[in-house]
C-alpha positions, 0 to 999 in steps of 0.5 A: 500500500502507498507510505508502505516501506519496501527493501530494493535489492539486487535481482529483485524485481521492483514490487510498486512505484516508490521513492528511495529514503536511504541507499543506493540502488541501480534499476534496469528499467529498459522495458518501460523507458527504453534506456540502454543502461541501468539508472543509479537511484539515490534519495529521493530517486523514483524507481517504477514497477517492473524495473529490476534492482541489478545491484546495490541495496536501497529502503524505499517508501511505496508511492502508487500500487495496481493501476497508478502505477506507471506500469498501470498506466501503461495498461491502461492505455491499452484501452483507449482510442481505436475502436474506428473501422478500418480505412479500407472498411470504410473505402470499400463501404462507400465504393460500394454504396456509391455503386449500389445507388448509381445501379438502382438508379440505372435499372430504374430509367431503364424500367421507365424506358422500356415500360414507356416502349410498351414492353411486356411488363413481366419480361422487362422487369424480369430483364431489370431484376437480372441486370440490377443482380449483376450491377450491384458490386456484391464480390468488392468485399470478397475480392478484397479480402482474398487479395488480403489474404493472399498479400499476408501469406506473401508478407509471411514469406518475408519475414512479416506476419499480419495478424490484421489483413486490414493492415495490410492496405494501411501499410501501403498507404503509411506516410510516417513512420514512429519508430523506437530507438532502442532495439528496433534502430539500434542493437539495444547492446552497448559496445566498445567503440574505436575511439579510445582517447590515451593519456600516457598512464602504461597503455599505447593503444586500445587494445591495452587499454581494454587489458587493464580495463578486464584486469580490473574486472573478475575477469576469469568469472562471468561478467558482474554487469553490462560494463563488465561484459563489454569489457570482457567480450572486447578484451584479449582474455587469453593474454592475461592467462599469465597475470595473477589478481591478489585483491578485488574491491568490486563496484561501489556507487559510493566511489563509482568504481571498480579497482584490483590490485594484480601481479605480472609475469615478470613479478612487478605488483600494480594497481587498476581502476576503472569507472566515472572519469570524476572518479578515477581524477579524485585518485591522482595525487595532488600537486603533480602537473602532469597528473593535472594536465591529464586530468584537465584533458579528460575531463574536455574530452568527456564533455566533448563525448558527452555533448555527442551522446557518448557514454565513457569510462575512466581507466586508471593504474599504478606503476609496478612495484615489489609487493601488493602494500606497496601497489596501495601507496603508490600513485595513480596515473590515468591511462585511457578512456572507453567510450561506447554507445548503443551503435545502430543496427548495419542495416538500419540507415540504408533500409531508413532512406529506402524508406524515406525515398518510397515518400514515408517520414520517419520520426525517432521515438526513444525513452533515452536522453536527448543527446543519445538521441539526436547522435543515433538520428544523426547517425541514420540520417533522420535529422537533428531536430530532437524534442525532449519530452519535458519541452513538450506541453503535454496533455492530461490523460485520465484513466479510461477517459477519451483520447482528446479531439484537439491532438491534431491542432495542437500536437500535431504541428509539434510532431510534424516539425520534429525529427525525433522525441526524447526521454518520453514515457508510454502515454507520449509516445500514445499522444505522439501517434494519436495527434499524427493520426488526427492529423489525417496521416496514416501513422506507423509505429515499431517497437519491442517493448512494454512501453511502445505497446499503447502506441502499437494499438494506436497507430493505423499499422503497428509493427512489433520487430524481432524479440519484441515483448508478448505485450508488444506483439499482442498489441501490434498489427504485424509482427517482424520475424527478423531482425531490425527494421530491413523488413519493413521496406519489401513489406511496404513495396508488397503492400503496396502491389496489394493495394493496386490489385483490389484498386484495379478491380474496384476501378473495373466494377 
Protein backbone atom coordinates (compact mmCIF):
# COMPACT_ATOMS: atom_id res chain seq x y z
CA UNK A 1 0.00 0.00 0.00
CA UNK A 2 1.11 3.63 -0.59
CA UNK A 3 3.54 5.01 2.62
CA UNK A 4 4.42 1.33 2.94
CA UNK A 5 8.23 0.63 3.32
CA UNK A 6 9.84 -1.72 0.82
CA UNK A 7 13.51 -3.17 0.56
CA UNK A 8 15.07 -2.59 -3.30
CA UNK A 9 17.89 -5.45 -3.51
CA UNK A 10 19.95 -6.95 -6.38
CA UNK A 11 17.82 -9.32 -8.53
CA UNK A 12 14.74 -8.49 -7.11
CA UNK A 13 12.16 -7.47 -9.22
CA UNK A 14 10.65 -3.55 -8.04
CA UNK A 15 7.40 -4.84 -6.48
CA UNK A 16 5.33 -0.96 -6.85
CA UNK A 17 6.11 2.59 -7.88
CA UNK A 18 8.36 4.09 -4.98
CA UNK A 19 10.85 6.63 -3.74
CA UNK A 20 14.37 5.74 -2.47
CA UNK A 21 14.51 7.42 1.53
CA UNK A 22 18.01 5.64 2.17
CA UNK A 23 20.79 3.87 -0.05
CA UNK A 24 21.78 3.47 -3.44
CA UNK A 25 20.40 1.19 -5.92
CA UNK A 26 20.93 0.69 -9.87
CA UNK A 27 17.44 -0.17 -11.63
CA UNK A 28 17.20 -1.66 -15.16
CA UNK A 29 14.41 -0.05 -16.16
CA UNK A 30 14.71 -0.80 -20.39
CA UNK A 31 11.46 -2.40 -20.62
CA UNK A 32 9.10 0.52 -19.68
CA UNK A 33 11.54 3.74 -20.73
CA UNK A 34 13.90 2.31 -23.19
CA UNK A 35 17.20 3.23 -21.78
CA UNK A 36 20.24 1.23 -22.55
CA UNK A 37 21.97 1.01 -19.38
CA UNK A 38 20.96 0.73 -15.64
CA UNK A 39 19.92 4.10 -13.80
CA UNK A 40 21.85 4.70 -10.37
CA UNK A 41 18.96 5.92 -7.61
CA UNK A 42 19.59 7.83 -4.58
CA UNK A 43 17.39 9.63 -2.28
CA UNK A 44 14.81 10.77 -3.46
CA UNK A 45 15.02 8.93 -6.91
CA UNK A 46 11.54 7.31 -8.35
CA UNK A 47 12.02 3.89 -9.49
CA UNK A 48 8.62 2.34 -11.34
CA UNK A 49 7.31 -1.10 -11.15
CA UNK A 50 8.52 -3.67 -13.40
CA UNK A 51 12.44 -2.35 -13.36
CA UNK A 52 14.80 -4.68 -11.78
CA UNK A 53 17.10 -3.88 -8.90
CA UNK A 54 20.62 -5.27 -10.62
CA UNK A 55 22.99 -4.10 -7.77
CA UNK A 56 23.32 -2.40 -4.77
CA UNK A 57 20.99 -2.16 -1.62
CA UNK A 58 18.47 0.77 -1.07
CA UNK A 59 14.99 1.08 1.59
CA UNK A 60 12.25 2.98 -0.24
CA UNK A 61 8.64 4.29 0.69
CA UNK A 62 5.93 2.74 -1.88
CA UNK A 63 4.29 5.98 -3.70
CA UNK A 64 1.29 4.14 -6.03
CA UNK A 65 0.10 0.48 -6.28
CA UNK A 66 -2.06 -1.66 -9.26
CA UNK A 67 -3.23 0.91 -11.76
CA UNK A 68 -1.48 4.01 -10.60
CA UNK A 69 1.44 2.89 -11.24
CA UNK A 70 3.49 3.76 -14.34
CA UNK A 71 3.02 0.11 -15.34
CA UNK A 72 -0.64 0.59 -14.60
CA UNK A 73 -0.74 3.25 -16.85
CA UNK A 74 0.57 1.51 -19.34
CA UNK A 75 -2.09 -0.82 -19.30
CA UNK A 76 -4.42 1.13 -19.48
CA UNK A 77 -3.84 2.91 -22.30
CA UNK A 78 -4.08 -0.42 -23.91
CA UNK A 79 -7.95 0.50 -23.93
CA UNK A 80 -8.15 3.89 -25.03
CA UNK A 81 -8.56 5.22 -28.56
CA UNK A 82 -9.42 2.79 -31.58
CA UNK A 83 -12.44 1.42 -31.97
CA UNK A 84 -12.53 3.00 -35.51
CA UNK A 85 -13.48 0.71 -38.60
CA UNK A 86 -10.64 0.01 -40.68
CA UNK A 87 -9.65 2.70 -43.78
CA UNK A 88 -10.31 0.07 -46.27
CA UNK A 89 -13.69 -0.98 -44.39
CA UNK A 90 -14.73 2.38 -44.52
CA UNK A 91 -13.29 2.92 -48.68
CA UNK A 92 -14.92 -0.29 -49.64
CA UNK A 93 -18.19 0.59 -47.88
CA UNK A 94 -18.71 3.61 -49.52
CA UNK A 95 -17.24 2.42 -53.26
CA UNK A 96 -19.95 0.03 -52.90
CA UNK A 97 -22.85 2.24 -51.53
CA UNK A 98 -21.60 4.92 -54.11
CA UNK A 99 -22.04 1.98 -56.95
CA UNK A 100 -25.42 0.20 -55.39
CA UNK A 101 -27.16 3.84 -55.57
CA UNK A 102 -25.66 4.67 -59.45
CA UNK A 103 -27.00 0.81 -60.48
CA UNK A 104 -30.73 1.04 -58.72
CA UNK A 105 -30.60 4.28 -60.29
CA UNK A 106 -29.57 2.70 -63.91
CA UNK A 107 -32.01 -0.09 -63.65
CA UNK A 108 -34.92 2.19 -62.76
CA UNK A 109 -34.62 4.66 -66.15
CA UNK A 110 -34.30 1.56 -67.97
CA UNK A 111 -37.60 0.02 -66.39
CA UNK A 112 -39.44 3.57 -67.38
CA UNK A 113 -37.80 3.35 -70.71
CA UNK A 114 -38.60 0.17 -71.61
CA UNK A 115 -42.07 0.29 -69.65
CA UNK A 116 -42.54 3.61 -71.82
CA UNK A 117 -41.53 1.45 -75.12
CA UNK A 118 -44.60 -0.67 -74.49
CA UNK A 119 -42.65 -3.67 -73.37
CA UNK A 120 -44.33 -6.76 -71.55
CA UNK A 121 -44.39 -5.60 -68.35
CA UNK A 122 -43.28 -9.39 -66.91
CA UNK A 123 -40.49 -9.97 -69.31
CA UNK A 124 -38.94 -6.36 -68.93
CA UNK A 125 -38.96 -6.14 -65.04
CA UNK A 126 -37.64 -9.54 -65.10
CA UNK A 127 -34.92 -8.25 -67.61
CA UNK A 128 -34.23 -5.32 -64.99
CA UNK A 129 -34.03 -7.84 -61.69
CA UNK A 130 -31.43 -9.61 -63.84
CA UNK A 131 -29.01 -6.53 -64.51
CA UNK A 132 -29.60 -4.84 -61.12
CA UNK A 133 -28.31 -8.58 -59.86
CA UNK A 134 -25.18 -8.01 -61.94
CA UNK A 135 -24.62 -4.41 -61.40
CA UNK A 136 -24.74 -4.40 -57.52
CA UNK A 137 -20.82 -4.99 -57.00
CA UNK A 138 -21.51 -7.64 -54.27
CA UNK A 139 -17.92 -9.56 -54.65
CA UNK A 140 -15.52 -5.91 -54.00
CA UNK A 141 -15.56 -7.38 -50.21
CA UNK A 142 -14.80 -10.85 -51.43
CA UNK A 143 -12.04 -9.69 -53.62
CA UNK A 144 -10.53 -7.57 -51.02
CA UNK A 145 -10.45 -9.59 -48.73
CA UNK A 146 -8.93 -12.68 -50.73
CA UNK A 147 -6.19 -10.47 -52.13
CA UNK A 148 -5.66 -9.52 -48.41
CA UNK A 149 -5.27 -12.82 -47.53
CA UNK A 150 -3.05 -13.73 -50.35
CA UNK A 151 -0.68 -10.22 -49.76
CA UNK A 152 -0.49 -11.58 -45.74
CA UNK A 153 0.65 -15.08 -46.95
CA UNK A 154 3.11 -13.33 -49.40
CA UNK A 155 4.26 -10.95 -46.41
CA UNK A 156 4.67 -14.19 -44.23
CA UNK A 157 7.35 -15.33 -46.59
CA UNK A 158 9.42 -12.11 -45.84
CA UNK A 159 9.61 -12.42 -42.57
CA UNK A 160 6.36 -10.26 -41.64
CA UNK A 161 3.35 -11.77 -40.13
CA UNK A 162 -0.16 -9.98 -40.40
CA UNK A 163 -2.16 -10.59 -37.54
CA UNK A 164 -4.73 -7.93 -39.18
CA UNK A 165 -5.30 -8.26 -43.08
CA UNK A 166 -6.82 -4.52 -42.97
CA UNK A 167 -3.43 -3.57 -42.20
CA UNK A 168 -2.17 -4.62 -44.99
CA UNK A 169 -3.77 -1.85 -47.30
CA UNK A 170 -2.94 0.66 -44.47
CA UNK A 171 0.79 -0.26 -44.50
CA UNK A 172 0.69 0.73 -48.17
CA UNK A 173 -0.70 3.97 -47.61
CA UNK A 174 1.57 4.75 -44.43
CA UNK A 175 3.25 8.09 -44.67
CA UNK A 176 5.09 8.44 -41.21
CA UNK A 177 6.81 6.15 -39.50
CA UNK A 178 7.48 6.30 -35.37
CA UNK A 179 9.93 4.20 -34.70
CA UNK A 180 11.64 3.31 -31.17
CA UNK A 181 15.01 3.77 -30.93
CA UNK A 182 16.26 1.13 -28.52
CA UNK A 183 16.44 -2.32 -30.02
CA UNK A 184 14.30 -1.60 -33.04
CA UNK A 185 17.22 1.29 -34.55
CA UNK A 186 19.77 0.46 -32.64
CA UNK A 187 21.13 -3.11 -31.17
CA UNK A 188 19.86 -2.34 -27.54
CA UNK A 189 23.58 -3.58 -26.74
CA UNK A 190 26.42 -1.20 -25.63
CA UNK A 191 29.55 -1.89 -27.35
CA UNK A 192 33.25 -0.59 -27.43
CA UNK A 193 33.88 1.88 -29.97
CA UNK A 194 37.39 2.59 -31.77
CA UNK A 195 37.66 5.75 -30.26
CA UNK A 196 39.93 5.41 -27.06
CA UNK A 197 41.45 8.61 -26.37
CA UNK A 198 45.04 7.94 -24.02
CA UNK A 199 46.75 9.99 -21.63
CA UNK A 200 50.06 8.23 -21.01
CA UNK A 201 49.48 6.12 -17.91
CA UNK A 202 51.02 2.47 -19.44
CA UNK A 203 48.50 1.99 -22.45
CA UNK A 204 49.99 2.54 -26.09
CA UNK A 205 46.60 1.91 -27.68
CA UNK A 206 43.20 0.45 -27.28
CA UNK A 207 43.64 -2.63 -27.06
CA UNK A 208 45.87 -2.03 -23.87
CA UNK A 209 43.65 -0.16 -22.68
CA UNK A 210 40.86 -2.81 -22.87
CA UNK A 211 43.58 -5.22 -20.80
CA UNK A 212 43.67 -3.12 -17.92
CA UNK A 213 40.16 -2.41 -18.01
CA UNK A 214 39.48 -6.56 -17.61
CA UNK A 215 42.07 -6.96 -15.36
CA UNK A 216 40.24 -4.62 -13.13
CA UNK A 217 37.41 -6.63 -13.69
CA UNK A 218 36.95 -10.90 -12.02
CA UNK A 219 38.00 -11.38 -15.35
CA UNK A 220 38.04 -15.43 -15.40
CA UNK A 221 34.35 -15.29 -13.92
CA UNK A 222 31.26 -14.25 -15.54
CA UNK A 223 30.89 -10.52 -16.07
CA UNK A 224 29.04 -8.66 -12.83
CA UNK A 225 27.29 -6.14 -15.29
CA UNK A 226 26.59 -4.60 -18.81
CA UNK A 227 30.26 -2.85 -18.47
CA UNK A 228 32.00 -5.93 -17.50
CA UNK A 229 30.67 -7.78 -20.28
CA UNK A 230 31.52 -5.29 -22.77
CA UNK A 231 34.93 -5.07 -21.36
CA UNK A 232 35.47 -8.56 -21.46
CA UNK A 233 33.97 -9.66 -24.80
CA UNK A 234 36.17 -6.71 -26.40
CA UNK A 235 39.45 -7.76 -24.37
CA UNK A 236 42.09 -10.24 -25.40
CA UNK A 237 41.50 -12.57 -22.16
CA UNK A 238 43.99 -15.02 -23.39
CA UNK A 239 46.73 -12.63 -22.93
CA UNK A 240 46.00 -12.11 -19.26
CA UNK A 241 46.20 -16.38 -18.71
CA UNK A 242 49.56 -15.45 -17.07
CA UNK A 243 48.74 -12.30 -14.55
CA UNK A 244 47.72 -13.01 -11.17
CA UNK A 245 44.67 -10.51 -9.30
CA UNK A 246 45.73 -10.54 -5.47
CA UNK A 247 42.82 -8.45 -4.30
CA UNK A 248 39.34 -7.10 -5.61
CA UNK A 249 37.20 -4.23 -4.48
CA UNK A 250 34.00 -4.63 -6.56
CA UNK A 251 31.73 -1.62 -7.82
CA UNK A 252 30.65 0.90 -5.17
CA UNK A 253 28.13 3.68 -6.19
CA UNK A 254 29.57 5.32 -3.29
CA UNK A 255 33.13 5.73 -5.04
CA UNK A 256 31.80 4.93 -8.58
CA UNK A 257 34.47 2.28 -9.38
CA UNK A 258 35.89 -0.63 -9.69
CA UNK A 259 39.72 -1.47 -8.82
CA UNK A 260 42.44 -4.72 -8.35
CA UNK A 261 45.47 -4.77 -7.41
CA UNK A 262 47.44 -7.52 -9.78
CA UNK A 263 50.84 -9.17 -10.08
CA UNK A 264 52.93 -9.55 -13.68
CA UNK A 265 54.55 -12.30 -15.17
CA UNK A 266 57.51 -10.92 -14.61
CA UNK A 267 56.73 -10.48 -10.58
CA UNK A 268 56.01 -6.41 -10.57
CA UNK A 269 52.58 -5.79 -8.41
CA UNK A 270 50.27 -2.58 -9.72
CA UNK A 271 47.13 -1.12 -9.12
CA UNK A 272 43.96 -0.55 -11.66
CA UNK A 273 40.91 1.07 -11.60
CA UNK A 274 38.05 1.75 -13.95
CA UNK A 275 34.96 3.82 -13.58
CA UNK A 276 33.47 7.68 -13.58
CA UNK A 277 36.04 9.62 -15.08
CA UNK A 278 35.13 12.03 -11.97
CA UNK A 279 36.10 9.14 -10.10
CA UNK A 280 39.08 7.90 -11.34
CA UNK A 281 40.64 12.07 -11.31
CA UNK A 282 39.96 12.08 -7.22
CA UNK A 283 42.53 9.32 -7.12
CA UNK A 284 45.76 11.17 -8.85
CA UNK A 285 47.76 12.79 -6.41
CA UNK A 286 47.65 16.47 -5.54
CA UNK A 287 50.05 18.71 -6.69
CA UNK A 288 51.53 16.73 -9.85
CA UNK A 289 51.31 18.85 -13.18
CA UNK A 290 51.15 16.16 -15.42
CA UNK A 291 48.62 14.50 -13.48
CA UNK A 292 46.80 17.72 -13.55
CA UNK A 293 47.13 18.05 -17.12
CA UNK A 294 45.55 14.78 -17.62
CA UNK A 295 43.01 15.32 -15.58
CA UNK A 296 42.29 18.73 -17.23
CA UNK A 297 42.36 16.60 -20.67
CA UNK A 298 39.65 14.18 -19.75
CA UNK A 299 37.58 15.81 -18.46
CA UNK A 300 37.37 18.07 -22.06
CA UNK A 301 37.10 15.03 -23.92
CA UNK A 302 34.05 13.71 -21.85
CA UNK A 303 32.46 16.77 -22.23
CA UNK A 304 33.09 16.50 -25.72
CA UNK A 305 31.75 12.68 -25.86
CA UNK A 306 29.05 13.53 -23.59
CA UNK A 307 27.56 16.58 -25.95
CA UNK A 308 27.76 13.68 -28.92
CA UNK A 309 25.60 11.09 -26.69
CA UNK A 310 28.57 9.01 -25.83
CA UNK A 311 28.96 7.15 -22.67
CA UNK A 312 32.75 6.53 -21.38
CA UNK A 313 34.55 5.03 -18.97
CA UNK A 314 37.99 6.07 -16.84
CA UNK A 315 40.93 3.91 -16.57
CA UNK A 316 43.17 4.28 -14.11
CA UNK A 317 46.69 2.25 -13.00
CA UNK A 318 49.99 2.42 -10.77
CA UNK A 319 53.43 1.50 -11.56
CA UNK A 320 54.72 -1.72 -10.86
CA UNK A 321 56.37 -2.26 -7.70
CA UNK A 322 57.55 -5.44 -5.20
CA UNK A 323 54.73 -6.37 -3.21
CA UNK A 324 50.94 -5.56 -3.21
CA UNK A 325 51.21 -2.96 0.43
CA UNK A 326 53.34 -1.11 -1.77
CA UNK A 327 50.93 -1.11 -5.08
CA UNK A 328 48.20 0.68 -2.28
CA UNK A 329 50.56 3.57 -1.66
CA UNK A 330 51.73 4.25 -4.70
CA UNK A 331 50.42 6.73 -7.40
CA UNK A 332 47.75 6.91 -9.52
CA UNK A 333 48.04 7.66 -13.30
CA UNK A 334 45.24 7.97 -15.64
CA UNK A 335 45.57 5.70 -18.80
CA UNK A 336 42.55 6.00 -21.02
CA UNK A 337 39.10 6.49 -21.67
CA UNK A 338 36.47 3.58 -23.29
CA UNK A 339 33.88 5.15 -24.83
CA UNK A 340 30.83 3.32 -26.02
CA UNK A 341 27.23 3.70 -27.27
CA UNK A 342 24.43 1.52 -28.43
CA UNK A 343 25.52 1.72 -32.31
CA UNK A 344 22.63 1.36 -34.95
CA UNK A 345 21.78 -1.99 -36.46
CA UNK A 346 24.09 -2.32 -40.04
CA UNK A 347 21.45 -2.18 -41.97
CA UNK A 348 19.04 0.48 -40.45
CA UNK A 349 20.25 3.55 -42.40
CA UNK A 350 20.05 2.05 -45.75
CA UNK A 351 16.60 0.42 -45.07
CA UNK A 352 15.54 4.42 -43.32
CA UNK A 353 16.49 6.01 -46.73
CA UNK A 354 14.98 3.31 -48.76
CA UNK A 355 12.04 4.42 -46.58
CA UNK A 356 12.41 7.80 -46.78
CA UNK A 357 12.82 7.81 -50.90
CA UNK A 358 9.33 5.37 -51.04
CA UNK A 359 7.75 9.02 -49.56
CA UNK A 360 7.41 7.56 -45.85
CA UNK A 361 8.50 10.24 -42.81
CA UNK A 362 10.25 8.54 -40.09
CA UNK A 363 10.27 10.03 -36.87
CA UNK A 364 12.80 8.60 -33.93
CA UNK A 365 10.52 7.61 -30.55
CA UNK A 366 13.00 6.78 -27.80
CA UNK A 367 12.97 6.98 -23.74
CA UNK A 368 16.75 7.61 -24.00
CA UNK A 369 18.27 11.35 -23.23
CA UNK A 370 18.08 13.62 -25.53
CA UNK A 371 21.53 13.88 -26.59
CA UNK A 372 21.81 9.92 -27.17
CA UNK A 373 19.01 10.76 -29.26
CA UNK A 374 19.98 13.30 -31.61
CA UNK A 375 23.62 11.36 -32.26
CA UNK A 376 21.69 7.88 -33.17
CA UNK A 377 19.37 10.22 -35.52
CA UNK A 378 22.33 11.73 -36.93
CA UNK A 379 23.88 8.57 -37.42
CA UNK A 380 20.62 7.25 -39.54
CA UNK A 381 20.28 10.35 -41.47
CA UNK A 382 16.98 11.45 -39.54
CA UNK A 383 17.54 14.95 -38.98
CA UNK A 384 18.77 16.73 -35.88
CA UNK A 385 15.78 18.30 -34.81
CA UNK A 386 15.26 16.05 -31.45
CA UNK A 387 12.48 17.31 -28.58
CA UNK A 388 12.94 16.32 -25.14
CA UNK A 389 9.70 15.47 -23.74
CA UNK A 390 9.85 17.83 -20.90
CA UNK A 391 9.89 20.91 -23.81
CA UNK A 392 6.76 19.36 -24.53
CA UNK A 393 3.17 20.79 -23.41
CA UNK A 394 1.61 17.54 -22.88
CA UNK A 395 -1.88 16.69 -22.38
CA UNK A 396 -3.76 15.23 -19.47
CA UNK A 397 -4.51 11.52 -19.84
CA UNK A 398 -7.06 10.41 -17.47
CA UNK A 399 -7.54 6.83 -16.82
CA UNK A 400 -10.21 5.49 -19.02
CA UNK A 401 -11.28 8.90 -20.30
CA UNK A 402 -11.40 9.66 -24.10
CA UNK A 403 -8.18 10.49 -26.22
CA UNK A 404 -8.76 14.50 -26.70
CA UNK A 405 -10.08 15.94 -30.03
CA UNK A 406 -7.60 18.55 -30.40
CA UNK A 407 -4.29 16.47 -30.80
CA UNK A 408 -4.03 17.16 -34.47
CA UNK A 409 -4.33 21.08 -33.75
CA UNK A 410 -2.32 21.05 -31.06
CA UNK A 411 0.41 18.04 -31.06
CA UNK A 412 0.25 17.51 -34.39
CA UNK A 413 2.44 20.62 -35.70
CA UNK A 414 4.72 19.94 -32.79
CA UNK A 415 5.17 16.20 -34.09
CA UNK A 416 5.13 17.16 -37.57
CA UNK A 417 8.41 19.62 -37.08
CA UNK A 418 10.40 17.37 -35.13
CA UNK A 419 12.81 14.70 -36.37
CA UNK A 420 12.53 12.79 -33.30
CA UNK A 421 11.48 12.87 -29.27
CA UNK A 422 13.47 12.06 -26.28
CA UNK A 423 13.01 10.88 -22.65
CA UNK A 424 9.23 10.22 -23.45
CA UNK A 425 7.07 7.86 -21.29
CA UNK A 426 4.22 5.49 -22.96
CA UNK A 427 1.41 7.66 -22.73
CA UNK A 428 3.87 10.27 -25.06
CA UNK A 429 4.59 8.03 -27.43
CA UNK A 430 0.35 7.30 -27.39
CA UNK A 431 -0.11 11.06 -27.83
CA UNK A 432 2.54 11.32 -30.33
CA UNK A 433 0.82 8.58 -32.69
CA UNK A 434 -2.78 9.96 -31.68
CA UNK A 435 -2.07 13.53 -32.82
CA UNK A 436 -0.46 12.29 -36.21
CA UNK A 437 -3.32 10.33 -36.63
CA UNK A 438 -5.91 13.05 -36.48
CA UNK A 439 -3.68 14.89 -38.25
CA UNK A 440 -5.10 12.59 -41.38
CA UNK A 441 -1.52 10.68 -41.64
CA UNK A 442 -1.80 7.15 -41.78
CA UNK A 443 0.80 6.66 -38.78
CA UNK A 444 3.08 3.51 -38.31
CA UNK A 445 4.55 2.63 -35.15
CA UNK A 446 7.75 -0.09 -34.08
CA UNK A 447 8.81 -1.47 -31.13
CA UNK A 448 9.64 -4.31 -28.84
CA UNK A 449 8.89 -3.00 -25.96
CA UNK A 450 6.43 -2.59 -22.80
CA UNK A 451 6.11 0.63 -23.46
CA UNK A 452 5.54 1.08 -27.04
CA UNK A 453 2.86 -1.38 -26.92
CA UNK A 454 -0.12 1.95 -26.28
CA UNK A 455 1.40 3.50 -29.32
CA UNK A 456 1.35 -0.10 -31.18
CA UNK A 457 -2.59 -0.29 -30.51
CA UNK A 458 -2.90 3.08 -31.72
CA UNK A 459 -1.22 3.71 -34.60
CA UNK A 460 -3.05 2.55 -38.09
CA UNK A 461 -0.29 -0.11 -38.53
CA UNK A 462 1.64 -1.32 -35.96
CA UNK A 463 4.75 -3.18 -36.04
CA UNK A 464 6.24 -5.18 -33.42
CA UNK A 465 10.04 -6.11 -34.54
CA UNK A 466 12.10 -9.25 -33.83
CA UNK A 467 12.43 -10.30 -29.83
CA UNK A 468 9.86 -7.73 -29.15
CA UNK A 469 7.61 -8.49 -25.60
CA UNK A 470 4.24 -10.69 -25.76
CA UNK A 471 2.73 -7.33 -24.98
CA UNK A 472 4.21 -5.52 -27.93
CA UNK A 473 3.18 -8.31 -30.18
CA UNK A 474 -0.45 -8.69 -28.90
CA UNK A 475 -0.84 -5.25 -29.38
CA UNK A 476 0.65 -4.91 -32.76
CA UNK A 477 -0.87 -5.42 -36.40
CA UNK A 478 2.24 -7.38 -37.91
CA UNK A 479 4.77 -8.90 -36.12
CA UNK A 480 8.69 -8.93 -37.71
CA UNK A 481 10.28 -12.12 -37.59
CA UNK A 482 13.94 -10.75 -38.37
CA UNK A 483 15.95 -8.61 -37.25
CA UNK A 484 15.56 -4.85 -37.12
CA UNK A 485 13.82 -2.55 -39.48
CA UNK A 486 15.09 -4.38 -43.04
CA UNK A 487 11.73 -5.73 -43.39
CA UNK A 488 9.51 -3.36 -43.39
CA UNK A 489 10.90 -1.92 -46.86
CA UNK A 490 9.82 -5.01 -49.10
CA UNK A 491 6.96 -5.26 -46.94
CA UNK A 492 5.80 -1.66 -47.83
CA UNK A 493 6.74 -2.45 -51.79
CA UNK A 494 4.24 -5.68 -51.31
CA UNK A 495 1.74 -3.88 -49.66
CA UNK A 496 1.64 -1.56 -51.95
CA UNK A 497 1.33 -4.41 -55.07
CA UNK A 498 -1.86 -5.48 -52.88
CA UNK A 499 -3.08 -2.17 -52.86
CA UNK A 500 -3.33 -1.87 -56.92
CA UNK A 501 -4.87 -5.39 -57.24
CA UNK A 502 -8.02 -4.52 -55.38
CA UNK A 503 -7.77 -0.90 -56.87
CA UNK A 504 -7.52 -2.07 -60.35
CA UNK A 505 -10.61 -4.10 -59.54
CA UNK A 506 -12.69 -1.76 -57.78
CA UNK A 507 -11.78 0.61 -60.78
CA UNK A 508 -13.37 -2.20 -63.29
CA UNK A 509 -16.57 -2.59 -61.33
Amino acid sequence: MPGDLVKLAAGAAVPADCEVRSGTVQVDASALTGESLPVTLTQGGAAQMGATAVRGEAEAVVTGTGGDTFFGRTASLLNQGGGEPDNITRILTRVTLVLSILALCLCGAVLAYLLARGGDARDVLSFVVVLLVASIPIAIQIVATTSLAMGARELAGHGAIVARLAAVEELAGMNVLCSDKTGTLTLNKMVIQDDAPLYGGGAAGRGDLLQLAALASKWREPPADALDTMTLGAADLDALTSHEQLSFEPFDAAVKRTSAVVREPGGAVFGVAKGAAAALAELLPAGDAESAAAAARMAADVDALAARGVRCMAVARTDGVADAPAAAAAPWRLAGLLTFLDPPRPDTKATLDRAMEMGVDVKMITGDSAVIARETARALGLGVRVVAADDVSWPKLEPGAPVPRDLGTTLAPVALRADGFAHVFPEHKFLLVAALHQAGLCVGMTGDGVNDAPALKRADVGIAVAGATDAARAAADIVFTTEGLSTIVEAITIARMIFRRISNFVVYR
